[in-house]
C-alpha positions as CSV (number, residue, x, y, z in Angstrom):
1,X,89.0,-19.7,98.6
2,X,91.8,-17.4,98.2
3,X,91.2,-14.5,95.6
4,X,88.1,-15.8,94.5
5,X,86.7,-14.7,91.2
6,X,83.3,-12.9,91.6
7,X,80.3,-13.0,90.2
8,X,78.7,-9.9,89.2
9,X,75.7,-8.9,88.0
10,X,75.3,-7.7,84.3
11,X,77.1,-4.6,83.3
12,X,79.6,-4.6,86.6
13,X,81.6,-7.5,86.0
14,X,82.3,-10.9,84.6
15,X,79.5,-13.5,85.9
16,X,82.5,-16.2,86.6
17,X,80.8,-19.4,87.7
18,X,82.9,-22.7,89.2
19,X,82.3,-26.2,88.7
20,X,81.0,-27.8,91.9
21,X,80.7,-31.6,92.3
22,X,79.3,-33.3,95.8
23,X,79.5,-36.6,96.7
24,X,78.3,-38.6,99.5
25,X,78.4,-41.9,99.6
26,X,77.0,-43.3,96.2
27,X,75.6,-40.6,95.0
28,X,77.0,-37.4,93.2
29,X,75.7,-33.9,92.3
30,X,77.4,-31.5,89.7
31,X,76.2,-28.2,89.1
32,X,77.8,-24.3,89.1
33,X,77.7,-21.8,91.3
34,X,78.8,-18.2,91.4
35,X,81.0,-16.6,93.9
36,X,79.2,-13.3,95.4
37,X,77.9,-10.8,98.6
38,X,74.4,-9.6,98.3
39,X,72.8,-7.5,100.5
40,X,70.0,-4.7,101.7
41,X,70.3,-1.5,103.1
42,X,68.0,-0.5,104.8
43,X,69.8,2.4,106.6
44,X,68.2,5.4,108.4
45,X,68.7,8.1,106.5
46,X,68.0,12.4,106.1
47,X,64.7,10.9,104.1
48,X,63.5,7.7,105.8
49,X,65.2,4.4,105.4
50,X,67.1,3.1,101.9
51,X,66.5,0.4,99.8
52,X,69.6,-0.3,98.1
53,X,71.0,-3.8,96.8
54,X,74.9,-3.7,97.7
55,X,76.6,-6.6,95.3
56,X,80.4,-7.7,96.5
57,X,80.5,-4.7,98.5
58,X,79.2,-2.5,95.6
59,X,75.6,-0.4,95.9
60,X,74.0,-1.1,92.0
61,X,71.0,0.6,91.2
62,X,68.4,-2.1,89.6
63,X,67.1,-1.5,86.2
64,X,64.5,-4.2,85.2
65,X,61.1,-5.6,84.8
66,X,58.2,-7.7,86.5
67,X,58.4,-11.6,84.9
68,X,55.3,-14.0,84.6
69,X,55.3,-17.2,83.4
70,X,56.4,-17.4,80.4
71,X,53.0,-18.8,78.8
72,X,49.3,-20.1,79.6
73,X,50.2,-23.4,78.3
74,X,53.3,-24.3,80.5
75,X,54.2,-26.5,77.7
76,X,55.6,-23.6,75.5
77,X,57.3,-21.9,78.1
78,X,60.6,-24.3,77.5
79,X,64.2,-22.9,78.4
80,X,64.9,-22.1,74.7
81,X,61.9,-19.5,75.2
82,X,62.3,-18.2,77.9
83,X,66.4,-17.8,77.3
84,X,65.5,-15.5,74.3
85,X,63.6,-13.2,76.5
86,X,65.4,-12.9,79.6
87,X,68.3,-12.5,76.7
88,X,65.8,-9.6,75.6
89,X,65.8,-8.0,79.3
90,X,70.2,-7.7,79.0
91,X,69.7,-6.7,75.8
92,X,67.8,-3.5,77.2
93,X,70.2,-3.2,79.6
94,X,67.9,-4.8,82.5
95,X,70.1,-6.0,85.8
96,X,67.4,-7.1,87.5
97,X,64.3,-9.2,87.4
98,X,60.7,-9.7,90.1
99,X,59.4,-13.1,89.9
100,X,55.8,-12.0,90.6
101,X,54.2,-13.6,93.7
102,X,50.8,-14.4,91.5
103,X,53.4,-16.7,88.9
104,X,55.0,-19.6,89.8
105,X,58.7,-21.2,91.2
106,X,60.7,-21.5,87.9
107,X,62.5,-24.6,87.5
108,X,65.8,-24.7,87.8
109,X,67.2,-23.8,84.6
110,X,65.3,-20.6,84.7
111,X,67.7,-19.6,87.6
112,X,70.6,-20.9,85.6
113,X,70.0,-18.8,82.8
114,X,69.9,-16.0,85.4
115,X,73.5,-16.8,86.7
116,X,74.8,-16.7,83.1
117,X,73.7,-13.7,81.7
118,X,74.3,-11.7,85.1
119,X,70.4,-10.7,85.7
120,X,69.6,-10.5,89.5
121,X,66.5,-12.1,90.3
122,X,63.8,-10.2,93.2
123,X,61.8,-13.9,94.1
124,X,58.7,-13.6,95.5
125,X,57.2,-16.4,97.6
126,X,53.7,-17.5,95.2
127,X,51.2,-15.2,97.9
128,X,49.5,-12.8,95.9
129,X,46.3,-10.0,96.2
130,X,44.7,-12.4,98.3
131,X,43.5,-13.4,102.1
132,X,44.9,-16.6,103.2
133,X,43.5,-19.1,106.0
134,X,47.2,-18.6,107.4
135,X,45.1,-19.9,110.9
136,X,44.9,-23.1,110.3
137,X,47.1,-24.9,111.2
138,X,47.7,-27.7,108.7
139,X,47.6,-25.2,105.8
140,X,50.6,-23.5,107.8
141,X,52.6,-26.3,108.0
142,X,52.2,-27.1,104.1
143,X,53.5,-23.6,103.9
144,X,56.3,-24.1,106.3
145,X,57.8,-27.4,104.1
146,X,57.4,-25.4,100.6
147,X,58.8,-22.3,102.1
148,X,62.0,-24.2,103.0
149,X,62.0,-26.3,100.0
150,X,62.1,-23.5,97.7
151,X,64.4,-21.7,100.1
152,X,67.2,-24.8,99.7
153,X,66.5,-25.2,96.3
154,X,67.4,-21.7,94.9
155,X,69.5,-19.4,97.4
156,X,72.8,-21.0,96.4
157,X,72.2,-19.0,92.8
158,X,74.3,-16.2,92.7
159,X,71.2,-14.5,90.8
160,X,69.7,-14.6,93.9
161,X,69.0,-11.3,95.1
162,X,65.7,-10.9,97.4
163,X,63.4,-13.2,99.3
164,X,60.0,-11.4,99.2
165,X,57.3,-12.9,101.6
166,X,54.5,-11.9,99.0
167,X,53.1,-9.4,96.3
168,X,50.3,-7.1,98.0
169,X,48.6,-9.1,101.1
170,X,48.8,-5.8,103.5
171,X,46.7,-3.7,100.3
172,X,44.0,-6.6,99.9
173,X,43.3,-6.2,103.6
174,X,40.8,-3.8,102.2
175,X,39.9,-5.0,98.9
176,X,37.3,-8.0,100.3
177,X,34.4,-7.5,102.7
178,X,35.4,-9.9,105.5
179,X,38.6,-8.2,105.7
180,X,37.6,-4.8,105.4
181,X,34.8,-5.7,108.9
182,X,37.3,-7.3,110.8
183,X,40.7,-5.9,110.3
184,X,42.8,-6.9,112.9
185,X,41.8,-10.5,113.0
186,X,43.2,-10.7,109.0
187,X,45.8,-8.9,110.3
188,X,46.9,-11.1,112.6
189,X,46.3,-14.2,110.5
190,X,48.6,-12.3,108.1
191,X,51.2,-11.7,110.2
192,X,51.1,-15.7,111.0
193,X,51.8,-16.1,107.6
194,X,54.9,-13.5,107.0
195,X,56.4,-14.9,110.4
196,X,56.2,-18.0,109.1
197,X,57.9,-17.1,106.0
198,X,60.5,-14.9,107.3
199,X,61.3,-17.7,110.1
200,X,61.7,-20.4,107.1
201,X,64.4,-17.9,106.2
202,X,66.4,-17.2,109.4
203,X,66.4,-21.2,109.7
204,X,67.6,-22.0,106.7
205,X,70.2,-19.2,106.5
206,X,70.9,-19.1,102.4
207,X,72.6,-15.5,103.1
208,X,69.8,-14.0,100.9
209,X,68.3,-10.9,102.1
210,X,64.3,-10.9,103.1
211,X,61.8,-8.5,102.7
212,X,58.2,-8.9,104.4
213,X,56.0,-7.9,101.2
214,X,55.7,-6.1,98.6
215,X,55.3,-3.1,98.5
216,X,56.5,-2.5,102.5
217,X,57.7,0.5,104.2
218,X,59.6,-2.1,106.5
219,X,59.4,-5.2,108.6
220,X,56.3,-4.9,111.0
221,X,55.2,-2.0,109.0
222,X,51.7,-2.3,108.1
223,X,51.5,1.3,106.3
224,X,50.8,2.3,102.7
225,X,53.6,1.1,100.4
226,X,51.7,2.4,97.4
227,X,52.1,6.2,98.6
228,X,55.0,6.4,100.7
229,X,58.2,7.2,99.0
230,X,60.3,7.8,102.0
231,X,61.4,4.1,102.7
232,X,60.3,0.5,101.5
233,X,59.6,-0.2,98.5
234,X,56.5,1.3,96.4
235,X,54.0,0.0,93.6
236,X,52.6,3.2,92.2
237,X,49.9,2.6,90.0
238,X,48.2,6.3,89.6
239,X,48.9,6.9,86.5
240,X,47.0,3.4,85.3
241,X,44.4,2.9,87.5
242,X,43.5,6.4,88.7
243,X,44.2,8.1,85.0
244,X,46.3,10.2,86.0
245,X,48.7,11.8,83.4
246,X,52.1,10.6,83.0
247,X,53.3,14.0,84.6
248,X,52.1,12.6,88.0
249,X,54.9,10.0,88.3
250,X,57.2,13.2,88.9
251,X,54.8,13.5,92.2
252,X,57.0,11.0,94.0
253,X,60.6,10.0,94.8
254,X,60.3,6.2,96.0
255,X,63.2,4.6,97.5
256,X,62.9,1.7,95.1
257,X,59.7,1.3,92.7
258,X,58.9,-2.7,92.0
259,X,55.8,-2.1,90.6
260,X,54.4,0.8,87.8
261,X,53.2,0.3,84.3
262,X,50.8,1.3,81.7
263,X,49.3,-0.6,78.5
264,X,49.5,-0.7,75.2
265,X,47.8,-2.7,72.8
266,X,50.2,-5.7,71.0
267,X,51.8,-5.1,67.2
268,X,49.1,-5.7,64.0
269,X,51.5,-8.7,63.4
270,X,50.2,-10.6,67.0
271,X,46.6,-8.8,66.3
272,X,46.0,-10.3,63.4
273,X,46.6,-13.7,64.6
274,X,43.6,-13.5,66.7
275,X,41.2,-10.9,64.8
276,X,39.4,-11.2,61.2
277,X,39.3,-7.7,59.4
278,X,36.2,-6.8,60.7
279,X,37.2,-7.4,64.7
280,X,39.8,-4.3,64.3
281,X,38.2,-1.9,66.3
282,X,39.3,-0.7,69.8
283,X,36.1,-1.6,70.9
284,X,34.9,-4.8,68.8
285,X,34.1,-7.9,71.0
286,X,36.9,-9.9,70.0
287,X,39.6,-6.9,71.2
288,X,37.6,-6.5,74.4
289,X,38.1,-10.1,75.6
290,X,42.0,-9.4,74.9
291,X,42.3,-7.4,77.3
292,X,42.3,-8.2,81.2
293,X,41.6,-5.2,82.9
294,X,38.4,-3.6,83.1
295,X,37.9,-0.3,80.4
296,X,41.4,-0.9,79.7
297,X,40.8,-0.6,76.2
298,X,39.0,2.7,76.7
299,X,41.9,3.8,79.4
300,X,44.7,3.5,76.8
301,X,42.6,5.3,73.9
302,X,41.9,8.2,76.3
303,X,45.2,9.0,78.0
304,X,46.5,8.5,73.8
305,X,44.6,11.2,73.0
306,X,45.9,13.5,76.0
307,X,49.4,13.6,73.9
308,X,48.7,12.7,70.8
309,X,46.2,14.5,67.9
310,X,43.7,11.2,67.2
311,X,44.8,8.9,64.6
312,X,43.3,7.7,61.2
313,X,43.2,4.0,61.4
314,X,43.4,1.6,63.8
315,X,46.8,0.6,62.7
316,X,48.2,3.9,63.8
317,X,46.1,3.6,66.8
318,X,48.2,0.3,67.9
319,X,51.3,1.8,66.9
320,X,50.9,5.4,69.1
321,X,49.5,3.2,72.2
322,X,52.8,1.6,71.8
323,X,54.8,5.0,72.0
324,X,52.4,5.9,74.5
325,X,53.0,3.4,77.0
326,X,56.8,3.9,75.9
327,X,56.4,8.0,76.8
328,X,54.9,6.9,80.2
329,X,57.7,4.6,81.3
330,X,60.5,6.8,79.8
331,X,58.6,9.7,81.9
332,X,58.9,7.5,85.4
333,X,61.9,5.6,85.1
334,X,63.9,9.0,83.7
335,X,63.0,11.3,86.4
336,X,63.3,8.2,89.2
337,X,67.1,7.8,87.6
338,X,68.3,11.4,88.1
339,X,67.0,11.1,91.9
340,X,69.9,8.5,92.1
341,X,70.9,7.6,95.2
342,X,67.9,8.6,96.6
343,X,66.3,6.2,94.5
344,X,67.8,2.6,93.7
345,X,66.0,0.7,91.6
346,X,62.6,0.5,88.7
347,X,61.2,-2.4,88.4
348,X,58.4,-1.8,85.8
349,X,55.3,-3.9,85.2
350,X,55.7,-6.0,83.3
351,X,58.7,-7.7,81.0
352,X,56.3,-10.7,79.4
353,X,52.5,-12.3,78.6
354,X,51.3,-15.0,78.8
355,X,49.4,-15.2,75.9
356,X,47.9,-12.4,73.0
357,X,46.3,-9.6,74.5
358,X,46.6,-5.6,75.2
359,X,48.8,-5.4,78.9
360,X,51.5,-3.6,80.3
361,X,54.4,-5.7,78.8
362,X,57.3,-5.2,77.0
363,X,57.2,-7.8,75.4
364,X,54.6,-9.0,73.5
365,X,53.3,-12.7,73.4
366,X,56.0,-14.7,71.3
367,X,58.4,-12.2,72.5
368,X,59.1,-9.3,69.5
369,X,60.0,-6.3,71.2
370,X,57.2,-3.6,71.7
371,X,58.0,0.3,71.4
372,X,58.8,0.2,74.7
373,X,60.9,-2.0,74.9
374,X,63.5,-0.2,72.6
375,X,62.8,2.5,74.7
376,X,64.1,1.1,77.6
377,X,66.9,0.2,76.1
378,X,67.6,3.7,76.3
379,X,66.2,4.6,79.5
380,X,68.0,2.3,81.0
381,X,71.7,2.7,79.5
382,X,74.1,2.5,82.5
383,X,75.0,6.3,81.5
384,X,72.0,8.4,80.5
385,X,71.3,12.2,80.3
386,X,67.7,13.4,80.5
387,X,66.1,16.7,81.2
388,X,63.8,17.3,83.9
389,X,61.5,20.2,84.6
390,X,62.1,21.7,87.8
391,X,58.3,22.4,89.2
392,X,59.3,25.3,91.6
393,X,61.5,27.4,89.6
394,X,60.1,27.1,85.6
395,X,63.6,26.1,85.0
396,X,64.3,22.8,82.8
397,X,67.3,20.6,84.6
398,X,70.1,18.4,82.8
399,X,71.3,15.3,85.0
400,X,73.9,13.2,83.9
401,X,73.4,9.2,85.5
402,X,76.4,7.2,86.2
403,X,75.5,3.1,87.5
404,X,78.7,2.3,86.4
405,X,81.2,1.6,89.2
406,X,83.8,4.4,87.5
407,X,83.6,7.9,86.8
408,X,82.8,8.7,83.4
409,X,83.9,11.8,81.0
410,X,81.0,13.0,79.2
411,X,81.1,15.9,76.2
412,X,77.1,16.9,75.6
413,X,76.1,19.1,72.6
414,X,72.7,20.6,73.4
415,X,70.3,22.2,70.6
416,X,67.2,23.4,70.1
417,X,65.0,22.6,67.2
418,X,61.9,23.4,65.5
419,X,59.8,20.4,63.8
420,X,60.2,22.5,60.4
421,X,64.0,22.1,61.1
422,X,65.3,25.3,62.5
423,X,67.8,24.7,65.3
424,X,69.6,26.7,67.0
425,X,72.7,25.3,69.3
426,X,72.9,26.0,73.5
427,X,76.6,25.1,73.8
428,X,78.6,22.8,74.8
429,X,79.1,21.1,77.9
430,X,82.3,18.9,79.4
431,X,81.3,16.9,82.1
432,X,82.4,14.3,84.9
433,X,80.0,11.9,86.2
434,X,80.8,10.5,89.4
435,X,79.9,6.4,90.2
436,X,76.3,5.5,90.8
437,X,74.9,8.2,91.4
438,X,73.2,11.5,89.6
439,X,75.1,14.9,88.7
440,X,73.1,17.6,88.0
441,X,74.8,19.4,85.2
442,X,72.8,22.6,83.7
443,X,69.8,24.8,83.9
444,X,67.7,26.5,81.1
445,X,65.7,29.7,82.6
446,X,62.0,29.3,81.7
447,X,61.9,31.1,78.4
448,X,65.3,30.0,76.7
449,X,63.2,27.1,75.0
450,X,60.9,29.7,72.5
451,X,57.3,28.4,71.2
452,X,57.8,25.5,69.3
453,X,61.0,24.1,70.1
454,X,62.1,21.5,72.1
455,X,65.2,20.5,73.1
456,X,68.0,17.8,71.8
457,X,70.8,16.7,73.3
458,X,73.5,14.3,72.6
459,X,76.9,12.4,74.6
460,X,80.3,11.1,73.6
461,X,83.1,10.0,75.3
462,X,86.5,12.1,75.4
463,X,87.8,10.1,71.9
464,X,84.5,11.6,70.4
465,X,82.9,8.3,70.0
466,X,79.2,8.6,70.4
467,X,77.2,7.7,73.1
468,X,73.7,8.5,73.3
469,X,71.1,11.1,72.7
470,X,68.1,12.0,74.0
471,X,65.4,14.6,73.9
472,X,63.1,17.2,76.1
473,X,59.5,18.3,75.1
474,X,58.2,21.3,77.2
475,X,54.7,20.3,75.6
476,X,53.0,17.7,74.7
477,X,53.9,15.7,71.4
478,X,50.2,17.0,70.3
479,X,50.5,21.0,70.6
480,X,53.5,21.0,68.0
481,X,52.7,21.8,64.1
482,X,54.1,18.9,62.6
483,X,53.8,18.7,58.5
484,X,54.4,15.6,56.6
485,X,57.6,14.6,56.4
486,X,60.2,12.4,53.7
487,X,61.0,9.1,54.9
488,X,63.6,7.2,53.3
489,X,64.6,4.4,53.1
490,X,68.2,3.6,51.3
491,X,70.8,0.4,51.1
492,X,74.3,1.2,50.8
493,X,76.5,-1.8,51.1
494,X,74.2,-3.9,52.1
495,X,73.1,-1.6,55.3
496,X,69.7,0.2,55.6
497,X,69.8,3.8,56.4
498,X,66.1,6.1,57.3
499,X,66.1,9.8,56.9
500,X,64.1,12.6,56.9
501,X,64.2,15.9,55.6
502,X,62.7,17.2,59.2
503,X,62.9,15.8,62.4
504,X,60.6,13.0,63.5
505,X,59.0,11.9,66.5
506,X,59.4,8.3,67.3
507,X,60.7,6.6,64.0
508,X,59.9,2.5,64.2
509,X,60.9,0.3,61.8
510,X,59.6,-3.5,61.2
511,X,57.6,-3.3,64.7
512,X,56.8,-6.4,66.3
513,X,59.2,-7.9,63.6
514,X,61.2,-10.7,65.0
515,X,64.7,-9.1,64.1
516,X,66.1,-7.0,66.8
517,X,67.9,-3.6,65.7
518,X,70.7,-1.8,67.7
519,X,68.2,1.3,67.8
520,X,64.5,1.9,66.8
521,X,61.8,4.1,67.6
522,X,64.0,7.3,68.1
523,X,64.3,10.7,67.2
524,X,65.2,11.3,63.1
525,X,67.0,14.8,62.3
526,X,67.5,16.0,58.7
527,X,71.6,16.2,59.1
528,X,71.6,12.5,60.7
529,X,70.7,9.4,58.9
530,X,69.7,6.3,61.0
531,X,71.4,3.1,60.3
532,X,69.0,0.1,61.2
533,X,71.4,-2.3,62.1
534,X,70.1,-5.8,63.0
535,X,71.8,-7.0,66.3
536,X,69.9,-10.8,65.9
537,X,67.2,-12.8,64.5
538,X,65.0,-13.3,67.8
539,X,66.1,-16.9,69.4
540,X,69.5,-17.0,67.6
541,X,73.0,-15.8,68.0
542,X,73.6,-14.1,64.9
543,X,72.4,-11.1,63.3
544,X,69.2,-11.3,61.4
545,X,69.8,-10.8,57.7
546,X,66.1,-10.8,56.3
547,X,64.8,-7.0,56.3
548,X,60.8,-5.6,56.4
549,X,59.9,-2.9,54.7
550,X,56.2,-3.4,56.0
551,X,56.3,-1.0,58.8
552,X,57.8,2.4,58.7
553,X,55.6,4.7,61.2
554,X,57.0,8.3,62.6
């Protein structure tokens, strides 16, 4: 075709799809299909080897999020569902999506869906945390013929970013006895497998990239894709399973991160469609079996109480796990960002559940957006300033990050502020942000941040229109001296505004409510009123006009 029209992904370009029809014979086939270059670099570099996803030419740093089926009962997962939430991942500004190894092939409207709204998909084949009897050879055939059915099915989606030959198989090497006593021979029945997977590929030649495993430092490569952040791709799950604080995710600089997360427990509205009164208690029986990980419950309360002073009921103890697991991602995905293009994509676990419980989503069962979630939306805006504390000198660095394909013009006013409402302005800053990629714009000396302020920063463009803010703590949310503020809530002209007469931590409005707002959970200052705007009523179209005044936490 001459001068095609491309498909891009979300965020880069239009996601034009043509109108393909194939005959033979009798029969006839219709369907769509987008116009598009994907590939991997894996390049030798100064560091190790990259991990980058170039699109039409174009290197695009993926923002996005682990999916699972979309429920227990298959039944309910139908495309109406799952449109509203992988509408929910563009709405955050997600590019990208992991279909998990441990889930399930989609059916084909899932991938349809994916074309439309521009999300690139990472796909998995369905090996996960497991040995396989990849030495027989019947079972290897079976895996052969579903390999290259899947393969011939799906690659001619332009969403169709990654084939993945499985989700953690070289880590559970030494997570079962047999394996652990005789290495080599799993590792050889393993690499039967992989071969077999990446030979279905070469075969059927669907111009999609492959990748061995997840996490991999590289084809052949048998080393630790959990630690290494040189080249491959990493899970780094630390901060969860070893407790570590949320500081540690600053420890490493991974190429590309497809697996990190950390729970929270679900709204009160999903709670109390499973508890009576009496069950809500972190620790009753009924919350314990909603919760899949062992002392999960106990993990979240614990590393809660590391930033934040202990709450009074347990309904402030769902809502701070919330911002808690929303501080931990922002803390990861954040610094990861401003190592741009050292690092190229987050992938954090995970965007859905499967049914009621305590987990690591975004998204809670029935889809209403957790904490994080709004977070992200944030954390993941194509351009984004954050501060970042620089380990070796004391000093706190600004970056500006640019995913867009042009440069951008940036004006930044930074301040700091007291929580009893002093402030006190650092300047202003005019800045140029080059495409994709990180610009370090300013240092603060340890010291120009006095006890008890933190810093606040905000963006516009050069016709003043506002972009974004965002804010640095040099201590945890716990050591400040907060007093009680005055929340308000007002209606003018039909809109509902929130202020305060100091600022405010992590403002939420209506959570879990099934209305989406343009912003929630943010940072409330005395001189700027917050309009809670509703973008739309989950699973329609058009804004959301009904308005809860149930739930106002900060």
């Amino acid at each position: 075709m001459e001068n095609p029209r491309l498909w891009w992904p979300v965020g880069h370009g239009d996601q034009h799809l043509y109108d393909l029809e194939l005959r033979l014979g009798s029969e006839c086939r219709a369907g769509k299909i987008g116009l598009r270059s994907v590939e991997l670099d894996t390049s030798e570099d100064g560091v190790g080897n990259r991990f980058a996803f170039r699109v039409n030419g174009r290197d695009i740093f993926m923002r996005g999020a682990n999916w699972i089926p979309a429920d227990a009962l298959p039944a309910r997962g139908t495309a109406d569902t799952v449109r509203d939430f992988l509408q929910s991942a563009v709405d955050a500004n997600m590019n990208m999506i992991r279909v998990w190894g441990g889930g399930q092939y989609e059916a084909d409207w899932f991938y349809d869906l994916c074309d439309e709204l521009g999300l690139m998909v990472w796909q998995d084949f369905m090996f996960a945390c497991n040995l396989y009897p990849a030495h027989q050879r019947s079972w290897l055939e079976s895996v052969r013929k579903e390999a290259r059915q899947q393969i011939r099915r799906l690659s001619h989606h332009a969403c169709l970013a990654l084939w993945c030959g499985d989700n953690e198989l070289v880590g559970a090497l030494k997570w079962f006895k047999e394996s652990e006593e005789d290495r080599d021979r799993y590792l050889a029945i393993y690499d039967r497998l992989n071969h077999a997977l990446e030979e279905a590929i070469e075969d059927e030649a669907p111009g999609v990239p492959f990748w061995p495993s997840s996490p991999s430092v590289g084809r052949l490569n048998f080393g630790d894709g959990w630690h290494v952040d040189t080249s491959g791709d990493m899970h780094f799950w630390d901060v969860w399973h070893s407790a570590k604080d949320f500081e540690h995710y600053r420890s490493v600089r991974p190429r590309f991160c497809s697996e990190f997360g950390f729970q929270s427990f679900p709204s009160m509205k999903v709670i109390k469609t499973f508890t009576e009164p009496e069950d809500r208690n972190v620790s009753s029986t009924v919350m314990d079996i909603h919760q899949r990980n062992a002392g999960g419950n106990a993990r979240i309360v614990e590393t809660l109480q590391r930033y934040f002073r202990f709450p009074d009921t347990f309904e402030d103890m769902v809502y701070l796990s919330q911002v808690s697991q929303g501080l931990a991602m922002k803390t990861a995905i954040e610094f990861w960002r401003s190592n741009n293009p050292r690092c190229m994509g987050t992938l954090y676990w995970q965007l859905n559940d499967t049914w009621p419980v305590a987990s690591w989503s975004s998204l809670e069962y029935g889809g209403n957006w957790k904490v994080t979630h709004y977070l992200a939306k944030r954390f993941f805006a194509p351009v984004l300033v954050t501060a970042q504390p620089d380990a070796s000198t004391g000093e706190v660095v600004l970056f500006a990050v640019n995913d867009t394909p042009d440069t951008v013009s940036l004006k930044l006013d930074i301040r700091a502020l007291r929580f009893d409402g002093k402030l006190r302005s650092l300047g202003e800053e005019q800045i140029a942000c080059p495409a994709t990629g990180s610009t370090e714009i300013m240092r603060l000396a340890p010291g120009e941040l006095a006890a008890g302020e933190f810093l606040h920063f905000t963006w516009c463009d050069p016709s003043e229109q506002h972009q974004g803010e965002n804010e640095y703590l040099p201590n945890r949310p716990k050591d400040y001296q907060f007093s009680q503020p005055r929340l308000s809530l007002d209606t003018r002209d039909g809109d509902l505004f929130v202020s305060t007469d100091r600022p405010v931590l992590f403002v939420t409005y209506d959570h879990g409510g099934s209305t989406i707002y343009e912003d929630n959970c943010f940072t409330l200052l005395p001189d700027r009123p917050r309009r809670l705007k509703p973008v739309r009523k989950r699973g329609q179209s058009e804004p959301g006009t009904e308005a809860s005044l149930d739930f106002l936490k900060g």
